[in-house]
N, C-alpha and C positions, 0 to 999 in steps of 0.2 A: 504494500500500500504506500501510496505515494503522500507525503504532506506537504502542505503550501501554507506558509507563512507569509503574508506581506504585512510589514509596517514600515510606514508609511506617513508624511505631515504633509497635509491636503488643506485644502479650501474650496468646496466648490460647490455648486445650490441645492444639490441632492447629494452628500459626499459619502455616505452610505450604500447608497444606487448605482453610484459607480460603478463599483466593485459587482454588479449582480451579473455580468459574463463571464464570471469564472466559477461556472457550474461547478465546479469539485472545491471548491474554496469551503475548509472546514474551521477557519480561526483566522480573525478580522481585528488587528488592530490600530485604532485613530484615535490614539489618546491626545491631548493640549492641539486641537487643532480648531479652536473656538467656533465648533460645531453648534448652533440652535436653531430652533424654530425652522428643522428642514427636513428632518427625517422622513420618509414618504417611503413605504414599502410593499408590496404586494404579497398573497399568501405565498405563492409560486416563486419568490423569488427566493436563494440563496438555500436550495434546496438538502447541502450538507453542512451549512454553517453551524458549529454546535458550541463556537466562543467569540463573542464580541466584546472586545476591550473600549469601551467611549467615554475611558475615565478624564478628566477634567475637561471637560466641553460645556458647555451653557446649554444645556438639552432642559424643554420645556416639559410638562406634563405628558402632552401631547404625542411628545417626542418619544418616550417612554411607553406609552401605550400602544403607540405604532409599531413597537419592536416585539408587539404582544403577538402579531401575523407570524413571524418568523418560526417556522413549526418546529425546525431541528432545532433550535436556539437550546444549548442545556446550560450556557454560563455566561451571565450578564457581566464585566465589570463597570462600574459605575463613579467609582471613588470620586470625590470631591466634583460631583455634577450636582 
């Protein structure tokens, strides 16, 4: 089995969505990239992700609950958001 790690410091209006064509993408990290009020995701997207790292971002309520669609999601990091 293969693993893909990208980290990564971004900027961009959906910078979460980015990343969603890299179908085997299992661990996602975009910590301090003053991420908020952008998150936007589909069920279908990021179908083996099972670690998101989006610790210190400005991420809204919103934003949190959006990340509720991600079905493989099994480890949020969140730290100082």
């Amino acid at each position: 089995m293969i693993f893909l790690v990208i980290v990564i410091y971004l900027s961009f209006l959906n910078p979460v969505a980015a990343f969603s064509k890299f179908s085997a993408l299992q661990e996602l990290e975009l910590p301090l990239n003053n991420i908020c009020n952008s998150i936007k995701v589909q069920p279908d997207m990021f179908e083996c992700l099972m670690t998101l790292d989006l610790s210190y971002n400005r991420l809204s309520g919103d934003d949190i609950l959006a990340l509720g669609l991600l079905r493989s999601l099994r480890t949020l990091h969140l730290t100082g958001t």
